[in-house]
Jmol script that loads the backbone (N, CA, C; Angstrom):
load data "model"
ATOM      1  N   UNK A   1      89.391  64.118 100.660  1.00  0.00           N
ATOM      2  CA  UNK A   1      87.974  64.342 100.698  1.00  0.00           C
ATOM      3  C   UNK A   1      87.526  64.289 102.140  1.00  0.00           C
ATOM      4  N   UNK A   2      86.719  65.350 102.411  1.00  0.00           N
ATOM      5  CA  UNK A   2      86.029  65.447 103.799  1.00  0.00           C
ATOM      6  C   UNK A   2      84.754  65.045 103.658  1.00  0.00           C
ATOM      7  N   UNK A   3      84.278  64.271 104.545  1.00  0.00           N
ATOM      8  CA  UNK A   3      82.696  63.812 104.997  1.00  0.00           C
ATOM      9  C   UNK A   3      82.364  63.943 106.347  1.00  0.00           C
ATOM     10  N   UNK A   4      80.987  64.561 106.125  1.00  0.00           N
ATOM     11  CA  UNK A   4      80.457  65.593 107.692  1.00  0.00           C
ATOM     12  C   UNK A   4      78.751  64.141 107.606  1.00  0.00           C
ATOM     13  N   UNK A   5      78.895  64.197 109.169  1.00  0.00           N
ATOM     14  CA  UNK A   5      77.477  63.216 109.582  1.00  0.00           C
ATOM     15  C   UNK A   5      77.270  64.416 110.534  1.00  0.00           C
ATOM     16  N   UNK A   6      75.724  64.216 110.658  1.00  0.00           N
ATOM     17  CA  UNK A   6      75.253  65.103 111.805  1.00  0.00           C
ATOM     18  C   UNK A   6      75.371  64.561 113.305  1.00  0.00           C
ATOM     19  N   UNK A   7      75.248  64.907 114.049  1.00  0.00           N
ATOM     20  CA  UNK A   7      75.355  64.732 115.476  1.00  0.00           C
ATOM     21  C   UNK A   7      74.420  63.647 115.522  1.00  0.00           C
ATOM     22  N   UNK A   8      74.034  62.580 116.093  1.00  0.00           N
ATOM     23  CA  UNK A   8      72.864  61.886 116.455  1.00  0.00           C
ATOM     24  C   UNK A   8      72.910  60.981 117.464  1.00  0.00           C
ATOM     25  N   UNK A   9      72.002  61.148 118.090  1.00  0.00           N
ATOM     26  CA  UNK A   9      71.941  59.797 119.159  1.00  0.00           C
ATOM     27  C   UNK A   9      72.202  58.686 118.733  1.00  0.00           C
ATOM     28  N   UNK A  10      71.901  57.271 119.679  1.00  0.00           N
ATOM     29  CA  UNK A  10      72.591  55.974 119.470  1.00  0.00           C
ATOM     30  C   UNK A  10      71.003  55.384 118.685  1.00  0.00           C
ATOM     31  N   UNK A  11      69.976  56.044 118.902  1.00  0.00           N
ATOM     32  CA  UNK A  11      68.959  55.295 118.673  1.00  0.00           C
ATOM     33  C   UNK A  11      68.314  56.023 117.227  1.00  0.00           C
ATOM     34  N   UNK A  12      68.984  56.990 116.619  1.00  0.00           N
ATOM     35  CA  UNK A  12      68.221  57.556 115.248  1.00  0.00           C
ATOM     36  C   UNK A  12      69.661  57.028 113.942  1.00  0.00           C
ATOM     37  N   UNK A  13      69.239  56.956 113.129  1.00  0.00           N
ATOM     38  CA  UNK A  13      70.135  56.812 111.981  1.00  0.00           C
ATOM     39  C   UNK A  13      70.281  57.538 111.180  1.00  0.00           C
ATOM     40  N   UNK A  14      71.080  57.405 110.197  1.00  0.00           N
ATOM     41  CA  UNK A  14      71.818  58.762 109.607  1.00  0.00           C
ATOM     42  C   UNK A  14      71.532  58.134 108.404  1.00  0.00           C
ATOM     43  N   UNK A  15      70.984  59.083 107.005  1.00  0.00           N
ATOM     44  CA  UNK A  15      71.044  59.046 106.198  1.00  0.00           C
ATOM     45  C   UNK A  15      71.153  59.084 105.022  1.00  0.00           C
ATOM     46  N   UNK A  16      72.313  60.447 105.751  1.00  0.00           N
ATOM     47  CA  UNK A  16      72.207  60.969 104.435  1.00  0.00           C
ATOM     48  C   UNK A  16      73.980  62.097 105.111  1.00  0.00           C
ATOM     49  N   UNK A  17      75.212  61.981 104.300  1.00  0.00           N
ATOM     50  CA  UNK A  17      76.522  62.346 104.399  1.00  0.00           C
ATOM     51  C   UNK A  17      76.450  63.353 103.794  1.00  0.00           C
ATOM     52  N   UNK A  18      76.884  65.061 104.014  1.00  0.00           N
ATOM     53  CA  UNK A  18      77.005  65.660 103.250  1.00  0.00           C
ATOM     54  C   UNK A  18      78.681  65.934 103.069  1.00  0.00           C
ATOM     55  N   UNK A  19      79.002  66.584 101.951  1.00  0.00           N
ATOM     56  CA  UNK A  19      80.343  66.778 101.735  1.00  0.00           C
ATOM     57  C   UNK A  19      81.384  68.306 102.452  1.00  0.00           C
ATOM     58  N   UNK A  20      81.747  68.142 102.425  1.00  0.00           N
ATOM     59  CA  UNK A  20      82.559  69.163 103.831  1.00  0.00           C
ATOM     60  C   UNK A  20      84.015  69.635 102.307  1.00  0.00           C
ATOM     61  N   UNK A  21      83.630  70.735 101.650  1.00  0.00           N
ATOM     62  CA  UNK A  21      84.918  71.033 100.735  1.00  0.00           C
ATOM     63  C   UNK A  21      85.613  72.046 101.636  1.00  0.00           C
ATOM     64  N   UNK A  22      86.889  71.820 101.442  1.00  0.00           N
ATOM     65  CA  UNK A  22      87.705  73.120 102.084  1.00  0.00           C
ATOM     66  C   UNK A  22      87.720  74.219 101.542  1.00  0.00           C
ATOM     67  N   UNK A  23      88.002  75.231 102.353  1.00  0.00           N
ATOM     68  CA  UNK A  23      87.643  76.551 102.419  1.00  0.00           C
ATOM     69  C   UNK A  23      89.580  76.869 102.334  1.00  0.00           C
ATOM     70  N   UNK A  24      89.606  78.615 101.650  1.00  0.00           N
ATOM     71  CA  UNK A  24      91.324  78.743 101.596  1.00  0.00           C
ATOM     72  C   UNK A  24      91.299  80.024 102.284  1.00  0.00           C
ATOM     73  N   UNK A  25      92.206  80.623 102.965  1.00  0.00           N
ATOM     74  CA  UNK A  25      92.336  82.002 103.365  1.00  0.00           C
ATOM     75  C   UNK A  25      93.529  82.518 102.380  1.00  0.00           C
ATOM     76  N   UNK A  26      93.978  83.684 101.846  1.00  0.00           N
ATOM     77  CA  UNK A  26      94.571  83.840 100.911  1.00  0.00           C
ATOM     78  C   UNK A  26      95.214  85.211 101.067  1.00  0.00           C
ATOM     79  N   UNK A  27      96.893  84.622 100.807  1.00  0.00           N
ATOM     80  CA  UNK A  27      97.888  85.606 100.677  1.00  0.00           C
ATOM     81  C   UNK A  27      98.510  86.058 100.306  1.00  0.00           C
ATOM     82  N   UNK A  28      98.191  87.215  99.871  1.00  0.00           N
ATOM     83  CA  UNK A  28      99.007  87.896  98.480  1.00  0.00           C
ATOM     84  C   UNK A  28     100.211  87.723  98.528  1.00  0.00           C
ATOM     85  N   UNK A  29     101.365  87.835  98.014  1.00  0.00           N
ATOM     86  CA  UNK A  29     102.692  88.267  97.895  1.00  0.00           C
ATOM     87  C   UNK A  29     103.077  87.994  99.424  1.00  0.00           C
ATOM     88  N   UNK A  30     102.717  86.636 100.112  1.00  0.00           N
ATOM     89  CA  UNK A  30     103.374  85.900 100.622  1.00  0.00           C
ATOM     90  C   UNK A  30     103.849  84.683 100.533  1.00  0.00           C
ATOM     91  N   UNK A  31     104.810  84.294 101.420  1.00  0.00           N
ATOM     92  CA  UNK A  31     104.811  82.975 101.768  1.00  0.00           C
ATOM     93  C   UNK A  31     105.224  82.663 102.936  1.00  0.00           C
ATOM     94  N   UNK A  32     105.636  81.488 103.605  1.00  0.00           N
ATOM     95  CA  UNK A  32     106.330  80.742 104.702  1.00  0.00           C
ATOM     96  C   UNK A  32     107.645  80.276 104.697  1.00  0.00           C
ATOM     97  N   UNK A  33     108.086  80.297 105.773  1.00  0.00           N
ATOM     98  CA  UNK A  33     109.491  79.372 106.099  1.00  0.00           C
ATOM     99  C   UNK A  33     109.192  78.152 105.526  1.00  0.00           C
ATOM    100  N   UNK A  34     110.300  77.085 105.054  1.00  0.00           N
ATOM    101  CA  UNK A  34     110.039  75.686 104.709  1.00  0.00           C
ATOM    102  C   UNK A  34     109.082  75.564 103.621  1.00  0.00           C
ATOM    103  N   UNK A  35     108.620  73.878 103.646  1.00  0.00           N
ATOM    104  CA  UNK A  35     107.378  73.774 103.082  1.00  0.00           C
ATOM    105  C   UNK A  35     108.580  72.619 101.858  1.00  0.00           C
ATOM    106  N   UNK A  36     107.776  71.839 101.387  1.00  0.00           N
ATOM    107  CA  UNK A  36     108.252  70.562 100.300  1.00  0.00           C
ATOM    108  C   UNK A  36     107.392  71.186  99.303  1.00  0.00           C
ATOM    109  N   UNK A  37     108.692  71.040  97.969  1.00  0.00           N
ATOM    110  CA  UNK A  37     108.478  71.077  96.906  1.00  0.00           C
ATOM    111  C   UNK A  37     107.447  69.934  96.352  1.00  0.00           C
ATOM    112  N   UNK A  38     106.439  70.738  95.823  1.00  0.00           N
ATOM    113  CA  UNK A  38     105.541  69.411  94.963  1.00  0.00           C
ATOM    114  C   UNK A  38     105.155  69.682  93.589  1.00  0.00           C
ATOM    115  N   UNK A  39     106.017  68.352  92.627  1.00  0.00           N
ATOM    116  CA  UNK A  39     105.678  68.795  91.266  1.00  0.00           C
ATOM    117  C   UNK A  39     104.160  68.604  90.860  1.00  0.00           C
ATOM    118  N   UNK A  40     103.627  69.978  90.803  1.00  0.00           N
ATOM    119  CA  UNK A  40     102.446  70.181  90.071  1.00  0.00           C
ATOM    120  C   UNK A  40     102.600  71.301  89.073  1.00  0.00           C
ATOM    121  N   UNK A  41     101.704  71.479  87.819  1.00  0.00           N
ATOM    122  CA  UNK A  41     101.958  72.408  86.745  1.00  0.00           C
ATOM    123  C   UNK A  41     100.838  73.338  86.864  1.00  0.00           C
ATOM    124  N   UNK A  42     100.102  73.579  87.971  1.00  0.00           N
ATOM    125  CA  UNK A  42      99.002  74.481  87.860  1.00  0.00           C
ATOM    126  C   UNK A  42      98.668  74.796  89.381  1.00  0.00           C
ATOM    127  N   UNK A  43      97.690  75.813  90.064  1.00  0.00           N
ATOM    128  CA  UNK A  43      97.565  76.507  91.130  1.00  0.00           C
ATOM    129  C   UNK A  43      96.588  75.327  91.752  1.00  0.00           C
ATOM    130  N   UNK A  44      95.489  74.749  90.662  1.00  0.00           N
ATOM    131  CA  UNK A  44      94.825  74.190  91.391  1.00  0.00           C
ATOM    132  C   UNK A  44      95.497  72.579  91.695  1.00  0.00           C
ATOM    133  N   UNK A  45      96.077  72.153  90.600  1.00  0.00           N
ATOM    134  CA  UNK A  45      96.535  70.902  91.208  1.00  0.00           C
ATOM    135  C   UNK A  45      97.859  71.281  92.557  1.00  0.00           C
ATOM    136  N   UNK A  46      97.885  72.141  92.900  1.00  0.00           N
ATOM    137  CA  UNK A  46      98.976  72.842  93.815  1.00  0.00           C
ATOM    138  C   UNK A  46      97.826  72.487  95.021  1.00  0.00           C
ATOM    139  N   UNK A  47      96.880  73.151  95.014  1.00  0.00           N
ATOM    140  CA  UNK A  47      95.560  73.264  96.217  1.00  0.00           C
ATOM    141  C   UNK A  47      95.117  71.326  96.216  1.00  0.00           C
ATOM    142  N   UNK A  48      94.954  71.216  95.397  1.00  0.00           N
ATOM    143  CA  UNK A  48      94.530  69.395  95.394  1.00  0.00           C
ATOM    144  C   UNK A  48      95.469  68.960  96.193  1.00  0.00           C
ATOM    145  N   UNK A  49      97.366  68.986  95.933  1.00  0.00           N
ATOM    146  CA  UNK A  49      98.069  68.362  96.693  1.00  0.00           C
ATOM    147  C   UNK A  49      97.778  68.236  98.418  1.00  0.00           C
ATOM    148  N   UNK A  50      97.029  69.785  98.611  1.00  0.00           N
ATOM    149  CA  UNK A  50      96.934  70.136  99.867  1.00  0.00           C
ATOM    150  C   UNK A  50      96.266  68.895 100.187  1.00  0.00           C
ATOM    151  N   UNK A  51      94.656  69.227  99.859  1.00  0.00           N
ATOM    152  CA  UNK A  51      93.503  68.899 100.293  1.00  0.00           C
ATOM    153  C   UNK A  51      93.692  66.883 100.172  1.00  0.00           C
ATOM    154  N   UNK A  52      94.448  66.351  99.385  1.00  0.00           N
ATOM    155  CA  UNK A  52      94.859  65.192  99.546  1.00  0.00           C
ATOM    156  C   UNK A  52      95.860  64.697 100.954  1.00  0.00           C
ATOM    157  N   UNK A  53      96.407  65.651 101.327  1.00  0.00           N
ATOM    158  CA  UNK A  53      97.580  65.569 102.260  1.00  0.00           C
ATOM    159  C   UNK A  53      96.896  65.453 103.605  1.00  0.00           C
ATOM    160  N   UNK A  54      96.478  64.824 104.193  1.00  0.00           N
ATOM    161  CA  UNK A  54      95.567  65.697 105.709  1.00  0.00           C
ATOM    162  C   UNK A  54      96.675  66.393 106.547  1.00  0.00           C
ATOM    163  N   UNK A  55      97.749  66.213 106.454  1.00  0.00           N
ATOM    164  CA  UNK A  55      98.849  67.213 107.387  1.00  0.00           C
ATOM    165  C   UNK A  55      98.867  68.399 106.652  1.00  0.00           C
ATOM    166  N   UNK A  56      98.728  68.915 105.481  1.00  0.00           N
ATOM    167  CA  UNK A  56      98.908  70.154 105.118  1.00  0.00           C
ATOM    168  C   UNK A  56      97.802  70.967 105.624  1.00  0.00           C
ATOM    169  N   UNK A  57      98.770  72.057 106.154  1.00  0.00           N
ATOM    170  CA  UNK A  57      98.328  73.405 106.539  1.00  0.00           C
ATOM    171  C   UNK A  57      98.049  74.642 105.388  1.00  0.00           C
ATOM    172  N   UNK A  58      99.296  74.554 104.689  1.00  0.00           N
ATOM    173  CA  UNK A  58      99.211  75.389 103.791  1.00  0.00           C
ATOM    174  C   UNK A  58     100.007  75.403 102.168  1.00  0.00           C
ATOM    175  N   UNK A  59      99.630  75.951 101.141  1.00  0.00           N
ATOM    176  CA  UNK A  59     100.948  75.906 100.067  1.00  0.00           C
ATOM    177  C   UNK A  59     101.135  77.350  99.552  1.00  0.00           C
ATOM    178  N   UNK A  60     102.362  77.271  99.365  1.00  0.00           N
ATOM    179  CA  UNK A  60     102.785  78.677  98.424  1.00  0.00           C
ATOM    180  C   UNK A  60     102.559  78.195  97.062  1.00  0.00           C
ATOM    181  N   UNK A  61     101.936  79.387  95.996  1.00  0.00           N
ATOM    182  CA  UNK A  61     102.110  79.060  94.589  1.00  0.00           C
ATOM    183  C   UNK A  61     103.014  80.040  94.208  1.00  0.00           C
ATOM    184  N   UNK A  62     104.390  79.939  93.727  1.00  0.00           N
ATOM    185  CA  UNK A  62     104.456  80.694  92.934  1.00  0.00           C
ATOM    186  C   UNK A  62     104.013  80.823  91.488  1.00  0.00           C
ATOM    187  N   UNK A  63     103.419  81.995  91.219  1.00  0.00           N
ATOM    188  CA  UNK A  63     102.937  81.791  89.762  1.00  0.00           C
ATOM    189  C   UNK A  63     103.724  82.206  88.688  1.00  0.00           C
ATOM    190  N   UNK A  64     104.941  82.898  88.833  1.00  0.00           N
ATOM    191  CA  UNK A  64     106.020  83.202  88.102  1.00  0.00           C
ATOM    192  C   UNK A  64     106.781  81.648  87.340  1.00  0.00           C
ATOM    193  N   UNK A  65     107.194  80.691  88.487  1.00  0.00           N
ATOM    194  CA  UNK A  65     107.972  79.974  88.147  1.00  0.00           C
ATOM    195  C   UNK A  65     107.304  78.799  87.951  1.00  0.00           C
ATOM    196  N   UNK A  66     105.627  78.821  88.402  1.00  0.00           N
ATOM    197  CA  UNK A  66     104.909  78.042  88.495  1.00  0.00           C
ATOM    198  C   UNK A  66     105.096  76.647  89.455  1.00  0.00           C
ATOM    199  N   UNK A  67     105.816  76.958  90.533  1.00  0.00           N
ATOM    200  CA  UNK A  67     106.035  76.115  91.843  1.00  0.00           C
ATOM    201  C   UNK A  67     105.197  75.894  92.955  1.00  0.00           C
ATOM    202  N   UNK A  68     105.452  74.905  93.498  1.00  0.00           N
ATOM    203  CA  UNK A  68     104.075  74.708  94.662  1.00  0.00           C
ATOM    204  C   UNK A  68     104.737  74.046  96.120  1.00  0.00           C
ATOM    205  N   UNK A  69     104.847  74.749  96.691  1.00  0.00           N
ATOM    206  CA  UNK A  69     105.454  74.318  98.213  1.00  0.00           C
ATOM    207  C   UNK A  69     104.338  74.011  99.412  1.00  0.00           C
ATOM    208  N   UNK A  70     103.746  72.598  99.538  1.00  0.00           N
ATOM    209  CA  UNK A  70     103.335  72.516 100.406  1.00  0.00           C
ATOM    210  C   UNK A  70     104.144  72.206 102.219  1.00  0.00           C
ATOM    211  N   UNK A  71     102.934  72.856 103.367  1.00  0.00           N
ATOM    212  CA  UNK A  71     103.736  73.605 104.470  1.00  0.00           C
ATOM    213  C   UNK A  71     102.704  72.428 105.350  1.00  0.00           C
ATOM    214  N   UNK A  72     103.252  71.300 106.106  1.00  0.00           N
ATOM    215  CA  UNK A  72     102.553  70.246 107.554  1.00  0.00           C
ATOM    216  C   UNK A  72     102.919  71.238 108.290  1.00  0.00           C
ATOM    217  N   UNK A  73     103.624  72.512 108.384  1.00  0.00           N
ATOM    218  CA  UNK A  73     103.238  73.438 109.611  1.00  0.00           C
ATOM    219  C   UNK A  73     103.332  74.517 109.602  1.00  0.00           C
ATOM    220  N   UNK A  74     102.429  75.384 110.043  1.00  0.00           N
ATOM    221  CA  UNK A  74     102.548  76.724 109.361  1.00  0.00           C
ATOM    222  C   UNK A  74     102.985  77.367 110.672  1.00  0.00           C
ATOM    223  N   UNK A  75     104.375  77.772 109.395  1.00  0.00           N
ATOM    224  CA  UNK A  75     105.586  78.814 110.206  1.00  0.00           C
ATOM    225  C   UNK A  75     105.437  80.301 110.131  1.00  0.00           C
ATOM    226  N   UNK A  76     106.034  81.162 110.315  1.00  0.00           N
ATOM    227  CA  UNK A  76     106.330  82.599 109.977  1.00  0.00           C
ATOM    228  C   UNK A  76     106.031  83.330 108.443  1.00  0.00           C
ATOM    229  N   UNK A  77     104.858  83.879 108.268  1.00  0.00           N
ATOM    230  CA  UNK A  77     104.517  84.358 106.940  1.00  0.00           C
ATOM    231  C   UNK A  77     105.521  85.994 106.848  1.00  0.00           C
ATOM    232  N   UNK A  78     105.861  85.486 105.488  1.00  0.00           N
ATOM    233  CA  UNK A  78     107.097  87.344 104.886  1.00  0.00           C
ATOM    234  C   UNK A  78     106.636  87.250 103.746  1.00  0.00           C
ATOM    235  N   UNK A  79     106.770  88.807 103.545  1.00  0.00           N
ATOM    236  CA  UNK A  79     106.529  88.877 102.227  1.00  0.00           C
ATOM    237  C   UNK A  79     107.295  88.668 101.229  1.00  0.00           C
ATOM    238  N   UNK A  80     106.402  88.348 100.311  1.00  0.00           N
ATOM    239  CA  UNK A  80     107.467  87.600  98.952  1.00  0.00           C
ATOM    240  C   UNK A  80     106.442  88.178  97.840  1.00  0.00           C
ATOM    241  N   UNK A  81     107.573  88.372  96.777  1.00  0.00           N
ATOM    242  CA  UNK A  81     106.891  89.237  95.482  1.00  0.00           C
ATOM    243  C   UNK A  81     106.840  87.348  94.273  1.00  0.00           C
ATOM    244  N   UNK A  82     105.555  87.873  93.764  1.00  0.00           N
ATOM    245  CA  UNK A  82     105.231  86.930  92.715  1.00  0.00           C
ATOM    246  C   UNK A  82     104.602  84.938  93.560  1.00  0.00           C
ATOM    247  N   UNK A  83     104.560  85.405  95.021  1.00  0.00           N
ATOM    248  CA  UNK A  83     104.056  83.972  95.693  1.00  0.00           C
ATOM    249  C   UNK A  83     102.673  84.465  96.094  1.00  0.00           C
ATOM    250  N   UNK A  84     101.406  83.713  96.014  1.00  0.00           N
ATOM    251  CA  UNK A  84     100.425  83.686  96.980  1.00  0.00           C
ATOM    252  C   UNK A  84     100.122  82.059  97.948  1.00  0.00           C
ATOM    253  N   UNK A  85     100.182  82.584  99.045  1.00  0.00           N
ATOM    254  CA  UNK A  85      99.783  81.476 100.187  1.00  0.00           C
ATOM    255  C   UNK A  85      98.296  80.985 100.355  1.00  0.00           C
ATOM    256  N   UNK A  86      97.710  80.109 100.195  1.00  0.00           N
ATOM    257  CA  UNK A  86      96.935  79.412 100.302  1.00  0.00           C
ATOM    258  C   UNK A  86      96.510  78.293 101.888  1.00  0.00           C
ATOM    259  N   UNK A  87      95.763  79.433 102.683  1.00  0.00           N
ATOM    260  CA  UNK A  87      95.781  78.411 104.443  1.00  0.00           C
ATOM    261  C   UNK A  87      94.962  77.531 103.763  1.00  0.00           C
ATOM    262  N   UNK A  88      94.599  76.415 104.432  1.00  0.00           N
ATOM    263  CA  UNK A  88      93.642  75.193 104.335  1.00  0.00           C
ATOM    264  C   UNK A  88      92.828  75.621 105.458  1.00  0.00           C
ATOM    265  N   UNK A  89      91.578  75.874 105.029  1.00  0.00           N
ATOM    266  CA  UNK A  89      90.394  75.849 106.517  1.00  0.00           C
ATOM    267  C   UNK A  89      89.292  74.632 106.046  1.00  0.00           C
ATOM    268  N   UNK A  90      89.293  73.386 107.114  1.00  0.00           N
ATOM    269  CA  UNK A  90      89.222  72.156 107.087  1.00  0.00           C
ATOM    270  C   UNK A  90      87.663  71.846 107.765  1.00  0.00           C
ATOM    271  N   UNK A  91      87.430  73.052 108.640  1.00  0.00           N
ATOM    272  CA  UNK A  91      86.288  73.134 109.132  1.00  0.00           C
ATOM    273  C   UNK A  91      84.859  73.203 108.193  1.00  0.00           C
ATOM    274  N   UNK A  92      83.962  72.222 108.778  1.00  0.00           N
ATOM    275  CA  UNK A  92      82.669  72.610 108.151  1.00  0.00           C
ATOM    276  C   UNK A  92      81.635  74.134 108.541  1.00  0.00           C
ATOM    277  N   UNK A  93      81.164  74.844 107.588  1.00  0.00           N
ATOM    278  CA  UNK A  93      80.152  75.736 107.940  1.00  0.00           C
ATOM    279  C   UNK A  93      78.856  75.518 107.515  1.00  0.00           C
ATOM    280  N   UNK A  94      78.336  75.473 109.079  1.00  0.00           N
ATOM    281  CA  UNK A  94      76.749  75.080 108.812  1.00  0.00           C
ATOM    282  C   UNK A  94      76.239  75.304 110.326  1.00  0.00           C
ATOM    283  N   UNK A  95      75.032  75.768 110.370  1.00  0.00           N
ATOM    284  CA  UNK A  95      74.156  76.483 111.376  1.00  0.00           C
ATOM    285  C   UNK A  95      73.650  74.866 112.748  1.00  0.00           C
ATOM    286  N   UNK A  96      73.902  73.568 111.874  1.00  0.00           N
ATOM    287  CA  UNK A  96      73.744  72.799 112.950  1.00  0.00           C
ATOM    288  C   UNK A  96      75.418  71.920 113.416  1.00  0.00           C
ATOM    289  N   UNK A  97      75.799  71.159 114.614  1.00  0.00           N
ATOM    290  CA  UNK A  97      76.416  70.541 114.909  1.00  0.00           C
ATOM    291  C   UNK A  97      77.402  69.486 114.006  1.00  0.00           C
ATOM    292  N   UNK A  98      78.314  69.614 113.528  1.00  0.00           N
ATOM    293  CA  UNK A  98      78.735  68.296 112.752  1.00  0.00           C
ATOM    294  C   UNK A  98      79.937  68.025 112.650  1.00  0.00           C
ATOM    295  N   UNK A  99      80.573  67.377 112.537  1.00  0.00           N
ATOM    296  CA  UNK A  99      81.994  66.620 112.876  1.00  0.00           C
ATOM    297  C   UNK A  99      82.310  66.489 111.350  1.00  0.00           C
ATOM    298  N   UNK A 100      83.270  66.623 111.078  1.00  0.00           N
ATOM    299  CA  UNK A 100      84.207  66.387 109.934  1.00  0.00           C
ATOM    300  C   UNK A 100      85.599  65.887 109.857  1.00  0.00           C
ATOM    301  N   UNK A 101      85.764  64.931 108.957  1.00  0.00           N
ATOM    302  CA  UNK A 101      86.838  63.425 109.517  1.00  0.00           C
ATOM    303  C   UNK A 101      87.361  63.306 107.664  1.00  0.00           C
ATOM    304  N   UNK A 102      88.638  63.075 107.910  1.00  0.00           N
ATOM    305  CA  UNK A 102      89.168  62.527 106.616  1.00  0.00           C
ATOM    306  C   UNK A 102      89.117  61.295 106.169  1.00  0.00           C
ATOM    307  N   UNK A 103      88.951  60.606 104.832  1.00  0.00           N
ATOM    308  CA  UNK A 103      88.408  59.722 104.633  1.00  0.00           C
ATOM    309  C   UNK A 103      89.730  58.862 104.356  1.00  0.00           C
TER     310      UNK A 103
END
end "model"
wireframe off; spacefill off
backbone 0.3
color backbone group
């Protein structure tokens, strides 16, 4: 879980945390070099493993065999028939200043 505070001086207080969900970039009929096997039985508990991990970069799903390879570094993407890649984008989007930190 990500939590975003706004920028603020030493003398105003904050009151209010909004939530910072990750964002995925997405790749068809790819995958990566490497990456650890993680037993999960579905795409999204595949994406949860990520978003729990703060080193993960990325996971392959295959949805054929129903496998989930999460990647702490993202290597060389090839194409692969029956995998989609899943990047992790960790960054907050929002029109003011804000920092986002793992909890």
């Amino acid at each position: 879980m990500l939590i975003v505070g706004l920028k603020i001086d030493d003398t105003a207080s904050l009151t209010t945390n909004y939530s910072c969900a990750p964002r995925w970039k997405v790749y068809n009929e790819t995958r990566s070099y490497g990456g650890r096997l993680t037993q999960v039985s579905t795409v999204q508990e595949c994406l949860d493993a990520c978003v729990e991990d703060a080193d993960c970069v990325a996971v392959d799903w295959n949805y054929v065999e129903q496998t989930c390879l999460v990647h702490n570094v993202q290597r060389y993407r090839y194409p692969r028939q029956n995998i989609t890649q899943y990047q992790v984008i960790r960054t907050c989007r929002s029109g003011r200043t804000v920092y986002c930190w793992g909890l």
